[in-house]
Backbone and ligand atoms as CSV (ligand in chain L), in Angstrom:
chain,resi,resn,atom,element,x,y,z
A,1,UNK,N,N,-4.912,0.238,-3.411
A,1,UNK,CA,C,-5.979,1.002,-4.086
A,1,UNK,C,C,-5.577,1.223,-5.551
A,2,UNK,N,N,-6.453,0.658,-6.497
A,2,UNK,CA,C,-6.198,1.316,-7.800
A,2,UNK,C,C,-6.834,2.524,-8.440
A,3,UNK,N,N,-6.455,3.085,-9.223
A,3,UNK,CA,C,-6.699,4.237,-9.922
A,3,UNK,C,C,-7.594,3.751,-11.127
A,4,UNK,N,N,-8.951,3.442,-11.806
A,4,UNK,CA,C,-9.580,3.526,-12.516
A,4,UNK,C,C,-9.719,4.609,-13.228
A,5,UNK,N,N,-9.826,4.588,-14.863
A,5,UNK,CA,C,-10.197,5.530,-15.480
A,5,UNK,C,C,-10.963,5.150,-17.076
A,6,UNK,N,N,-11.508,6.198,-17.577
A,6,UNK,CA,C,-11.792,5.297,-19.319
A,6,UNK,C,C,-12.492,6.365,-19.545
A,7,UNK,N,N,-12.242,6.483,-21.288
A,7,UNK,CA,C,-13.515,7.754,-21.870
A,7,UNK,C,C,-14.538,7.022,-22.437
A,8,UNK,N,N,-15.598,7.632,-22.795
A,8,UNK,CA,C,-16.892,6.579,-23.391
A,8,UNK,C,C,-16.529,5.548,-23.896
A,9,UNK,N,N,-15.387,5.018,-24.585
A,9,UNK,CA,C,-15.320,3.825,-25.458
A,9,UNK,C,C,-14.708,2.775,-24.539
A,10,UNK,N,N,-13.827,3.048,-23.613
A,10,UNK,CA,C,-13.159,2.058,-22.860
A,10,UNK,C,C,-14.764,1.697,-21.522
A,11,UNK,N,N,-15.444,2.629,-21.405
A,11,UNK,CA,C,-16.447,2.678,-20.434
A,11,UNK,C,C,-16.831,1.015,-20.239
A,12,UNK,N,N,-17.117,0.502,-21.438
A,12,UNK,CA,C,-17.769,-1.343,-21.141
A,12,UNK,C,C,-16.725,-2.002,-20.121
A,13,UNK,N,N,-15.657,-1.825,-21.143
A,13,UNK,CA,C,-14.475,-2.473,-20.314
A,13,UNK,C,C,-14.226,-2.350,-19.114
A,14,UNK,N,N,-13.883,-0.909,-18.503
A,14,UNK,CA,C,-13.734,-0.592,-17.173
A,14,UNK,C,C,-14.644,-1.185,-16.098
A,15,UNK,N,N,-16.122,-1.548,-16.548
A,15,UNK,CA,C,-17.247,-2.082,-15.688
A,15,UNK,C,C,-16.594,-3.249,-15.581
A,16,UNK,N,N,-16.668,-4.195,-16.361
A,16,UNK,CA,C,-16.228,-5.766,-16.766
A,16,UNK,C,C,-14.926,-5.932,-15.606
A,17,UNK,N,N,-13.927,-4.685,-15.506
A,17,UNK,CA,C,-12.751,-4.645,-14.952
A,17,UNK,C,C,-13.193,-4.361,-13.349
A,18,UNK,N,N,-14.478,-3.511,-13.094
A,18,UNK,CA,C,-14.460,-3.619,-11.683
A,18,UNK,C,C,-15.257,-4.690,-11.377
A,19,UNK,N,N,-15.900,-5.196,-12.031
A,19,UNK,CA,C,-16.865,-6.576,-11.205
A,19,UNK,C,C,-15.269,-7.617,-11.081
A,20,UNK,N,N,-14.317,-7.513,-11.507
A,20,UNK,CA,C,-13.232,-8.778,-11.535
A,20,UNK,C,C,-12.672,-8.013,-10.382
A,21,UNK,N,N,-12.278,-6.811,-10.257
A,21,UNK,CA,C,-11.653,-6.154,-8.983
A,21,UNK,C,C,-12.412,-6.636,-7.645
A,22,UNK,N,N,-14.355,-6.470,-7.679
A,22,UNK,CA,C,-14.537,-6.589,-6.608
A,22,UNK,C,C,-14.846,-7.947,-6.489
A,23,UNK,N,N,-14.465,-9.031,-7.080
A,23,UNK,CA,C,-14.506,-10.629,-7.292
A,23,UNK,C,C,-13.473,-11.108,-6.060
A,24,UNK,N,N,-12.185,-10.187,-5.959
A,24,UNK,CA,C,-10.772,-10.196,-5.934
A,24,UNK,C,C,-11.011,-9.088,-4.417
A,25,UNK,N,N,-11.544,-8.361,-4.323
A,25,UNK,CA,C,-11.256,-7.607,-2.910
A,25,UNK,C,C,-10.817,-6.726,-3.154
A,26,UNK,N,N,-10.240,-6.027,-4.129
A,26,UNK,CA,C,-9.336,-5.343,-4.739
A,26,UNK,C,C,-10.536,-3.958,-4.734
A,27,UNK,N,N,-9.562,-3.198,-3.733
A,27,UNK,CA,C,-10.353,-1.719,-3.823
A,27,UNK,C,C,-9.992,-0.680,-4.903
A,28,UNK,N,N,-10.736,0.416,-5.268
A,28,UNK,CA,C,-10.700,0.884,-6.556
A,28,UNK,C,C,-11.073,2.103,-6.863
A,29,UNK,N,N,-10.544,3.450,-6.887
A,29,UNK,CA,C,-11.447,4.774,-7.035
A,29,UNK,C,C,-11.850,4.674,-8.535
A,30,UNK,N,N,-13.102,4.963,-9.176
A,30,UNK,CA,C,-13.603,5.172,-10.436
A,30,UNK,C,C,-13.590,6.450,-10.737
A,31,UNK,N,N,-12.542,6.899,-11.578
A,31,UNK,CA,C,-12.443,8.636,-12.341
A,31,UNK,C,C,-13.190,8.756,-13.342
A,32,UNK,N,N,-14.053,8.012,-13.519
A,32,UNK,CA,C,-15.455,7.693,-14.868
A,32,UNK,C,C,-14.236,7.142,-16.019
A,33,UNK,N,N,-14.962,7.284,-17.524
A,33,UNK,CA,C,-16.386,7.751,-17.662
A,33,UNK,C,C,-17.294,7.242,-16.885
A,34,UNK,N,N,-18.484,7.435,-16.517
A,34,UNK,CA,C,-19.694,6.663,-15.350
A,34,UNK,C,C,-21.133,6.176,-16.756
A,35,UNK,N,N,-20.768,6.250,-17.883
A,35,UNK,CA,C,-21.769,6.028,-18.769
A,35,UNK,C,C,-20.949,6.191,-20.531
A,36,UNK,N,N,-22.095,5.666,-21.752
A,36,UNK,CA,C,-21.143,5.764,-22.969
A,36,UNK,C,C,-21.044,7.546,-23.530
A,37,UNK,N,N,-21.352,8.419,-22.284
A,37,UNK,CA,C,-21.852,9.989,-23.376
A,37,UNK,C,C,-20.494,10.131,-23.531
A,38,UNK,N,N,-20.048,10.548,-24.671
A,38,UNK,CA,C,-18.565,11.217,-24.848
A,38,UNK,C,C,-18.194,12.224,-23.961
A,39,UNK,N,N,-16.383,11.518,-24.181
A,39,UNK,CA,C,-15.829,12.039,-22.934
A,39,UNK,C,C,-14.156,12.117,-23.227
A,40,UNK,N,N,-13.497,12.902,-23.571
A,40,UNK,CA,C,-12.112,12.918,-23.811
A,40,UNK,C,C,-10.962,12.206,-23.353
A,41,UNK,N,N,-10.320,11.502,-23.165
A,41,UNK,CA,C,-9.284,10.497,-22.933
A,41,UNK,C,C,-8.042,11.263,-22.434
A,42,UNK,N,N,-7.745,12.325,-22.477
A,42,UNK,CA,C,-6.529,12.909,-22.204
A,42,UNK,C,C,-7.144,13.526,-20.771
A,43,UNK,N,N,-7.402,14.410,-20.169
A,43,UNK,CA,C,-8.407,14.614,-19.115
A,43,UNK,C,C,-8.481,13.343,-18.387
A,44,UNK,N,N,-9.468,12.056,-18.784
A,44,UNK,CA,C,-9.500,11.041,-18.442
A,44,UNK,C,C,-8.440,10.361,-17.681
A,45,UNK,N,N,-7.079,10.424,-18.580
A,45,UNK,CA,C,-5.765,9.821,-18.027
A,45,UNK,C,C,-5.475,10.244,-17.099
A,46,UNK,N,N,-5.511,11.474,-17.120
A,46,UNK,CA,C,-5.011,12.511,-15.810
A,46,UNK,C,C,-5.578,12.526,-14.499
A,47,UNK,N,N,-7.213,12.161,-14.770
A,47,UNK,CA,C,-7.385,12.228,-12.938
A,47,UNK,C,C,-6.923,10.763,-12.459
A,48,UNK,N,N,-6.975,9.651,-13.243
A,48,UNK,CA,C,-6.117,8.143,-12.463
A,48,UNK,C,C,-4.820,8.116,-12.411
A,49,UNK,N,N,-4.222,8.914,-13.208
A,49,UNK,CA,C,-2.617,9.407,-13.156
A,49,UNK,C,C,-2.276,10.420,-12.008
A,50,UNK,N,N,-2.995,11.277,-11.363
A,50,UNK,CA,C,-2.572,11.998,-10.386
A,50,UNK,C,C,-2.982,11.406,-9.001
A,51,UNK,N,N,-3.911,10.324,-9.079
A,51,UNK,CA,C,-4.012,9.897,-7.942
A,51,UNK,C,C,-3.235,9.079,-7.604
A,52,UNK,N,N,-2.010,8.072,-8.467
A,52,UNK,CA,C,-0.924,7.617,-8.548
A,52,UNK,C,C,0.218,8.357,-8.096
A,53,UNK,N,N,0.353,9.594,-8.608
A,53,UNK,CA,C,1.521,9.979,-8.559
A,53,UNK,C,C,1.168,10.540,-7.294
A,54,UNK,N,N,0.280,11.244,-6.357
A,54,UNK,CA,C,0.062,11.800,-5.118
A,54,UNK,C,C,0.371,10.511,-4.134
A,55,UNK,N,N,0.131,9.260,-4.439
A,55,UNK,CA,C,0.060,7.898,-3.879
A,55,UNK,C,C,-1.222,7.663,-3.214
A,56,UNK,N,N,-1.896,8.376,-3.404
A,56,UNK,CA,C,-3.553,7.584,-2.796
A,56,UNK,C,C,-3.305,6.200,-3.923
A,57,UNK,N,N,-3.449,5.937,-4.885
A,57,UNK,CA,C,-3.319,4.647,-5.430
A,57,UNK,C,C,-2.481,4.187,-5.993
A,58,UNK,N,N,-1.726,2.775,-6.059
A,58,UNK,CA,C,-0.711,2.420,-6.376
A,58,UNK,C,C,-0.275,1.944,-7.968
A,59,UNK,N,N,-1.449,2.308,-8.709
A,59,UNK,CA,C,-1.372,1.634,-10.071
A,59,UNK,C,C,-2.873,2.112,-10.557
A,60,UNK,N,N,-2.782,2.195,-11.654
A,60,UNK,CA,C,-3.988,2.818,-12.538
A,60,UNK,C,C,-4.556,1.396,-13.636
A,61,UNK,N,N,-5.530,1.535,-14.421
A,61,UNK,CA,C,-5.407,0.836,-15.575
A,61,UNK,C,C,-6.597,1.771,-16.376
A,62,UNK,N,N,-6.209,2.146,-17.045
A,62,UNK,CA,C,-7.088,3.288,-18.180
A,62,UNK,C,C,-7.357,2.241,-19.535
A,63,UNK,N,N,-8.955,2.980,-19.580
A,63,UNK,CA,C,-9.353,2.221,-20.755
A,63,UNK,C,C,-9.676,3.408,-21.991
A,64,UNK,N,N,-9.317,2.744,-23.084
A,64,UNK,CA,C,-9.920,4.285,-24.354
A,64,UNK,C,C,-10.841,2.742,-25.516
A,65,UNK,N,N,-10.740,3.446,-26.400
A,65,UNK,CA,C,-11.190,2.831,-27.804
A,65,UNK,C,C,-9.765,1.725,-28.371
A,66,UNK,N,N,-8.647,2.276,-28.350
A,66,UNK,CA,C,-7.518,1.328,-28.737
A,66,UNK,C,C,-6.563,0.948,-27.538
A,67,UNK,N,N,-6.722,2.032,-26.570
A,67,UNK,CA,C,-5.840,1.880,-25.337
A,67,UNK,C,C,-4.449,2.712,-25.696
A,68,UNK,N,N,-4.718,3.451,-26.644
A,68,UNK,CA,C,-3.411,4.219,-27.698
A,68,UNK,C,C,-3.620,5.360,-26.661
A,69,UNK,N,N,-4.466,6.312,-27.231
A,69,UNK,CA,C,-4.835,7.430,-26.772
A,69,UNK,C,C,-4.579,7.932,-25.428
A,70,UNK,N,N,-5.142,7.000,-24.111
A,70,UNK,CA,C,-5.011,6.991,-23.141
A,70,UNK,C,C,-3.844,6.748,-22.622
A,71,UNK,N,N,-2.986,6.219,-22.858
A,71,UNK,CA,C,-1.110,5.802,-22.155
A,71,UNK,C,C,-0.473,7.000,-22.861
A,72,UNK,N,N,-1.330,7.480,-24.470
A,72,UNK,CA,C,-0.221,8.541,-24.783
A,72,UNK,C,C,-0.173,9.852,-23.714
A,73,UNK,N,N,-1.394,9.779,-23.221
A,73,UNK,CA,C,-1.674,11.015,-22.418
A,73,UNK,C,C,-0.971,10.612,-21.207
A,74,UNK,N,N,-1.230,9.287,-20.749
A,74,UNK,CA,C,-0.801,9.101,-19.352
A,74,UNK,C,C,1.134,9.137,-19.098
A,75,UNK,N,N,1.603,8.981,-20.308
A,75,UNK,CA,C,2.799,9.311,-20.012
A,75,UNK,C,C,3.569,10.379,-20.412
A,76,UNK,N,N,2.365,11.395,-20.272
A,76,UNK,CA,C,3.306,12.830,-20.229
A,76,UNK,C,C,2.825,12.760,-19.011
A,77,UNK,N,N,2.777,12.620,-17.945
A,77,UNK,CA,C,2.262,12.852,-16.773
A,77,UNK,C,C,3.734,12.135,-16.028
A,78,UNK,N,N,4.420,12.991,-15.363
A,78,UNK,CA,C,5.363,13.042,-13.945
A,78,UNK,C,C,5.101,11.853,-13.203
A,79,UNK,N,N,6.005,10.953,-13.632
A,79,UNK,CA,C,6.190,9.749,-12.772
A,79,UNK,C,C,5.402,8.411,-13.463
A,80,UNK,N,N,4.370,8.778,-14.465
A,80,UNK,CA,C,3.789,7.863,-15.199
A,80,UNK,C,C,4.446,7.062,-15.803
A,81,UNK,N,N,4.262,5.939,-15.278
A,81,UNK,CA,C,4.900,5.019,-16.354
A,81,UNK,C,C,3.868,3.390,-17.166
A,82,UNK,N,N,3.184,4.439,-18.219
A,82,UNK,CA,C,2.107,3.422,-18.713
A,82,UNK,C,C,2.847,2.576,-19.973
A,83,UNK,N,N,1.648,1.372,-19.979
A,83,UNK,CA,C,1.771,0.435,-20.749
A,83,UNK,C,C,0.285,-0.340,-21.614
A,84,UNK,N,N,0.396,0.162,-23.073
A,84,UNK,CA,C,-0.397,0.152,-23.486
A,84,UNK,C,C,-0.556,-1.891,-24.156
A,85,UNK,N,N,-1.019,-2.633,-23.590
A,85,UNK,CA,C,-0.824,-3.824,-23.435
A,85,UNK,C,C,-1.962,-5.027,-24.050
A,86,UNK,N,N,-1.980,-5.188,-25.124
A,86,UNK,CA,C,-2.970,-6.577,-25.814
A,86,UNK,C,C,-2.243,-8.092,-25.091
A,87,UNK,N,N,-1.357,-8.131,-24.609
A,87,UNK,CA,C,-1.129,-9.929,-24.604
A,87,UNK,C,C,-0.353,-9.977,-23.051
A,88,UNK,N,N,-0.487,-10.984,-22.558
A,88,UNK,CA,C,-0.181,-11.479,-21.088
A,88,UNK,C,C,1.124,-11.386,-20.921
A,89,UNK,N,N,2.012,-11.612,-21.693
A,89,UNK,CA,C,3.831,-11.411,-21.930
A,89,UNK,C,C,3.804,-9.876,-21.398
A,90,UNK,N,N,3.455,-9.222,-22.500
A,90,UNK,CA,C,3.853,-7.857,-22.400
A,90,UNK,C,C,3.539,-6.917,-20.640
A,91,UNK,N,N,1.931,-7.448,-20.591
A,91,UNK,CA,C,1.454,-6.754,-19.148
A,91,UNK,C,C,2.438,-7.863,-17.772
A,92,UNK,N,N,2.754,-8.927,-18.254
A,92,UNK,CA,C,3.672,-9.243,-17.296
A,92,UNK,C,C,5.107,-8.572,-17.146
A,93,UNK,N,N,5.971,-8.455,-18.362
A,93,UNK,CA,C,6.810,-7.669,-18.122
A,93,UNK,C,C,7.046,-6.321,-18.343
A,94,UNK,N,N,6.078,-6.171,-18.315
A,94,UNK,CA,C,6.354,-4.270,-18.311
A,94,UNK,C,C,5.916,-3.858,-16.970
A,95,UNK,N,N,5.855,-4.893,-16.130
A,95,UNK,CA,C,5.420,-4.711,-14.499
A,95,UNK,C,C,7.633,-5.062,-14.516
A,96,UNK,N,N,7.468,-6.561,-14.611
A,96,UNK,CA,C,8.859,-6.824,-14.314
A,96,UNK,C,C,10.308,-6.003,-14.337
A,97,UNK,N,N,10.059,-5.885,-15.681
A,97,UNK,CA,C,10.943,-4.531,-16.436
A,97,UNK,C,C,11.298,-3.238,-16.313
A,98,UNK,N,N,9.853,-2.863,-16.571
A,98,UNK,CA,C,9.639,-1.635,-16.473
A,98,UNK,C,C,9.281,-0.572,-15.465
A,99,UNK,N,N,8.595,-1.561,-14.535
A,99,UNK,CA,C,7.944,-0.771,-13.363
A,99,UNK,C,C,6.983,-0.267,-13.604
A,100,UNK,N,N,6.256,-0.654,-14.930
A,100,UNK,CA,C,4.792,0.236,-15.207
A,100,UNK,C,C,3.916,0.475,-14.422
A,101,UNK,N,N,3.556,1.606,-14.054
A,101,UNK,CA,C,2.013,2.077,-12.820
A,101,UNK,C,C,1.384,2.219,-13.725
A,102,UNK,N,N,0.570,2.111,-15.049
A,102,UNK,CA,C,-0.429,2.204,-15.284
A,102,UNK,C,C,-0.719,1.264,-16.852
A,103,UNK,N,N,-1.945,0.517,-16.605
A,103,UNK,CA,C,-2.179,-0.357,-17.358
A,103,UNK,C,C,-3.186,0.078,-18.258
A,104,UNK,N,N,-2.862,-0.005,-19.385
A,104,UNK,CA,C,-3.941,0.759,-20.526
A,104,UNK,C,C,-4.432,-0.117,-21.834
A,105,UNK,N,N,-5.850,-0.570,-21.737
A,105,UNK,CA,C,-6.377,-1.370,-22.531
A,105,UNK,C,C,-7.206,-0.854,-23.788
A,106,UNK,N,N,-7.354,-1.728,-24.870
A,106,UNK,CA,C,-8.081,-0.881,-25.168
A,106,UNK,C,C,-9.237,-1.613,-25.822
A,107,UNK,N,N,-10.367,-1.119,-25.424
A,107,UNK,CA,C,-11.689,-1.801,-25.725
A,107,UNK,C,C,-12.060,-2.604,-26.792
A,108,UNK,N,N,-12.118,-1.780,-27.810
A,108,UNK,CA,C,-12.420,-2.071,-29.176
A,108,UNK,C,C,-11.070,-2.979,-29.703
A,109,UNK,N,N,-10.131,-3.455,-28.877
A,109,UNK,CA,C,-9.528,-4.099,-29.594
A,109,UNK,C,C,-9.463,-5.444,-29.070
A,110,UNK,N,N,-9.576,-5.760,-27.690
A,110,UNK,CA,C,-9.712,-7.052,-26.894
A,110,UNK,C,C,-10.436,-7.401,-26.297
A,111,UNK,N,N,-11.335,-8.259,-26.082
A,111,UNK,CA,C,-12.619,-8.171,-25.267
A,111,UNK,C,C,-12.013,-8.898,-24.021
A,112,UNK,N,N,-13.032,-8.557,-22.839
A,112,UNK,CA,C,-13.449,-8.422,-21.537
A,112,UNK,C,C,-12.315,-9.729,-20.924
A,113,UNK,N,N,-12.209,-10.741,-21.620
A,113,UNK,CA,C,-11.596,-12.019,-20.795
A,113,UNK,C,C,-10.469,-11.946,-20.995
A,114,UNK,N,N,-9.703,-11.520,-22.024
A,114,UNK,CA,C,-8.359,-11.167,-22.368
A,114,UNK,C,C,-7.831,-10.348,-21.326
A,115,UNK,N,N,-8.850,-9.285,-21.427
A,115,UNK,CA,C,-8.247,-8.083,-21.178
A,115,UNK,C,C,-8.482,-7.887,-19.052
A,116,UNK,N,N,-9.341,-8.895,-18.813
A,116,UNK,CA,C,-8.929,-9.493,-17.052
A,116,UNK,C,C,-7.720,-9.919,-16.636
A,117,UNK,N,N,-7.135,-11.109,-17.860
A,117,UNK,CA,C,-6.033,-11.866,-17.511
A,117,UNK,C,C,-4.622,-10.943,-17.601
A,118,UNK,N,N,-5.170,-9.601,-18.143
A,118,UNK,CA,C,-3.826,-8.711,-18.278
A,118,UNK,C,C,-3.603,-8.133,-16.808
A,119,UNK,N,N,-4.982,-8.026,-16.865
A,119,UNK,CA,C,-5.719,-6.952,-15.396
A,119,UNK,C,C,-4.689,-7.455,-14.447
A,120,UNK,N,N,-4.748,-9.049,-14.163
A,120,UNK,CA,C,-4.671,-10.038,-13.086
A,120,UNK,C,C,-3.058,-10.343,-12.891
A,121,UNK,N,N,-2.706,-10.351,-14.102
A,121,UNK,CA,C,-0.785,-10.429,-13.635
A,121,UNK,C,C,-0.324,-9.200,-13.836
A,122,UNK,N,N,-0.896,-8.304,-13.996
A,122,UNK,CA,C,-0.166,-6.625,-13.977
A,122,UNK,C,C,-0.286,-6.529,-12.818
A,123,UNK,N,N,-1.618,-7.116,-11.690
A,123,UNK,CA,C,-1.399,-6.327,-10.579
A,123,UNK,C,C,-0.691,-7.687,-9.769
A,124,UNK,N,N,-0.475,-8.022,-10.226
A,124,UNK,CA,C,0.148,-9.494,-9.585
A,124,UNK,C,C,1.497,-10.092,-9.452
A,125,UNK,N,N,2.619,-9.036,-10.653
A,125,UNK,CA,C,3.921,-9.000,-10.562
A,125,UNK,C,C,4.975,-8.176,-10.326
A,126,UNK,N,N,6.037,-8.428,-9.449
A,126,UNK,CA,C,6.666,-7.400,-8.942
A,126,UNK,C,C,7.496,-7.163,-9.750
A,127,UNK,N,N,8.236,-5.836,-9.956
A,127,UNK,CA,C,8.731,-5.224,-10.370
A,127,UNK,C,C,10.373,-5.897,-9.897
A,128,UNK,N,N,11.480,-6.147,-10.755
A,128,UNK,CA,C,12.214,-7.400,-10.788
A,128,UNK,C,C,13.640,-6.425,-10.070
A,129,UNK,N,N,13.463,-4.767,-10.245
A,129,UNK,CA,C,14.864,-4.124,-9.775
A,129,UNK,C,C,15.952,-4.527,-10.596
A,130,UNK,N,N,16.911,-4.633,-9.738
A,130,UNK,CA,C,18.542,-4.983,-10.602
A,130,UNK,C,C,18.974,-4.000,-11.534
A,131,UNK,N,N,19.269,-4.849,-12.686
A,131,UNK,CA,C,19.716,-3.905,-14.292
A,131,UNK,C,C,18.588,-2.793,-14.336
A,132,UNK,N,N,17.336,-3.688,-13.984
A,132,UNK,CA,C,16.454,-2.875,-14.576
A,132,UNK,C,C,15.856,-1.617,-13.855
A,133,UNK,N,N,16.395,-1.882,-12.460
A,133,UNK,CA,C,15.963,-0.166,-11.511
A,133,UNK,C,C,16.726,1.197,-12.415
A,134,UNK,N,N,18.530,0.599,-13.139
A,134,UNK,CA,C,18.716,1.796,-13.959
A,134,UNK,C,C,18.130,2.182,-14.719
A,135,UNK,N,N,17.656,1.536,-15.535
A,135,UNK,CA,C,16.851,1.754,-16.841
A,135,UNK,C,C,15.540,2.830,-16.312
A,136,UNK,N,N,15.232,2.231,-15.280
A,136,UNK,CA,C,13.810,2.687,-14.844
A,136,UNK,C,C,14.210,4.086,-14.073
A,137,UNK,N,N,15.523,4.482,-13.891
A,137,UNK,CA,C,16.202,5.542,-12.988
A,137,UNK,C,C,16.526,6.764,-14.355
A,138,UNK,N,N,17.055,5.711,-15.244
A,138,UNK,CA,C,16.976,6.653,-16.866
A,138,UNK,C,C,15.753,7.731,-17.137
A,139,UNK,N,N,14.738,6.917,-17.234
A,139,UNK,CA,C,13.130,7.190,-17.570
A,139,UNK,C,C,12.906,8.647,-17.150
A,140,UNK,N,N,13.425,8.484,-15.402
A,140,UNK,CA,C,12.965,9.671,-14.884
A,140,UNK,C,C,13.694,10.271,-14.814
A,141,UNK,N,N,15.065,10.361,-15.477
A,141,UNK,CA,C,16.267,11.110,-15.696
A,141,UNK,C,C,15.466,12.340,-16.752
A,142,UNK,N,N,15.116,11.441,-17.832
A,142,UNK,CA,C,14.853,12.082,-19.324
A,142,UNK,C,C,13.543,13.073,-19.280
A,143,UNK,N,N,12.937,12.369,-18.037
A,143,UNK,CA,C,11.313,13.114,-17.795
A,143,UNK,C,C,11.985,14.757,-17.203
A,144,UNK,N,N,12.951,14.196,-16.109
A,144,UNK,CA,C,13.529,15.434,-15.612
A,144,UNK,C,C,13.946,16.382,-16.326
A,145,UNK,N,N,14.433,16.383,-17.397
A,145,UNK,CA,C,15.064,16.735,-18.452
A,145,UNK,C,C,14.118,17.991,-19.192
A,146,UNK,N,N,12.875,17.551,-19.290
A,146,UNK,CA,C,12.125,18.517,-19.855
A,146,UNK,C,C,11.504,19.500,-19.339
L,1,RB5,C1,C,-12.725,7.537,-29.146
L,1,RB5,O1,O,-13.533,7.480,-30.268
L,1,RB5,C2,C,-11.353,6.952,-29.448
L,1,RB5,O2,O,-10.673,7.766,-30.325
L,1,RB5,C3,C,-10.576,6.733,-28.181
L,1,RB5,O3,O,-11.290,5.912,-27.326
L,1,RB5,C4,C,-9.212,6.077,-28.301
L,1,RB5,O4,O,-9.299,4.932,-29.087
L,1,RB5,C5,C,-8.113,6.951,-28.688
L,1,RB5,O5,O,-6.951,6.544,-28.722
C-alpha cells in the first residue's frame, strides 16, 4: 500500500501518478489534495508520512510545486526518510542507499513521464543493507537525538 499525498500544485501530478499505480495493481490511500483549491504542503506531508510510519503503507510519494517543500516537511517526521528526486539515478539510489520511504516530486519542475519512471524504480528497488544499514542506523541515531 502506498501513501499518496500533494498540495494544489503537485495535485496534476499525483492524478497522472495514480492512473500509472492503477495500470500496475498497485494499491494506494489518497491524503488529497482531491482538486487545484489551495492547500498547504506541510499538513499535506504529514497525513502520507504517518500512515508510513504507523505501517498501514509502506512508502509515500508526495507531490508540491518543486517537490522542495514537501520532503522538507516530510523529514521532520519520525522515521521519514524522504527524497526529493528529478532523475532516475537519484530515485534509484536513494531506495538502494538510503532506504528512502518517501518519494517527493515536484510538479512544476518535471512533467508526468519523467516523473512515472521515478515513480516505477523507487517502488521497484530494494534497499541494498550492508555499509549502508549503518549509515541508515546513523539517521535515526541523530533523529533520536532531538
Ligand atoms: C505552492 O505555491 C508551492 O510553494 C509549493 O507547491 C511548493 O513548491 C513548495 O515547496
Amino acid at each position: 500500500m502506498i501513501a499518496l499525498s500533494s498540495d494544489h500544485a503537485g495535485f496534476p501530478l499525483k492524478e497522472e501518478i495514480k492512473v500509472f499505480l492503477d495500470s500496475k495493481g498497485i494499491e494506494y490511500k489518497d491524503c488529497g489534495a482531491y482538486n487545484t483549491d489551495s492547500v498547504d504542503y506541510p499538513y499535506q506531508a504529514k497525513k502520507a508520512c504517518d500512515l508510513v510510519v504507523s505501517g498501514e503503507c509502506e512508502k509515500a510519494i508526495l507531490c508540491c510545486g518543486t517537490g522542495i517543500g514537501i520532503s522538507i516537511s516530510a523529514n521532520k517526521i519520525k522515521g521519514i526518510r524522504a527524497a526529493c528526486c528529478t532523475d532516475y539515478f537519484s530515485a534509484k539510489y536513494t531506495r538502494l542507499h538510503n532506504d528512502a520511504n518517501a518519494l517527493c516530486l515536484g510538479a512544476r519542475v518535471i512533467g508526468a513521464g519523467a516523473a512515472i519512471e521515478l515513480v516505477d524504480v523507487f517502488l521497484n528497488t530494494e534497499f541494498e543493507g550492508g555499509r549502508h544499514q549503518r549509515r541508515v542506523d546513523q539517521i535515526t541515531e541523530i533523529e533520536n537525538m532531538q
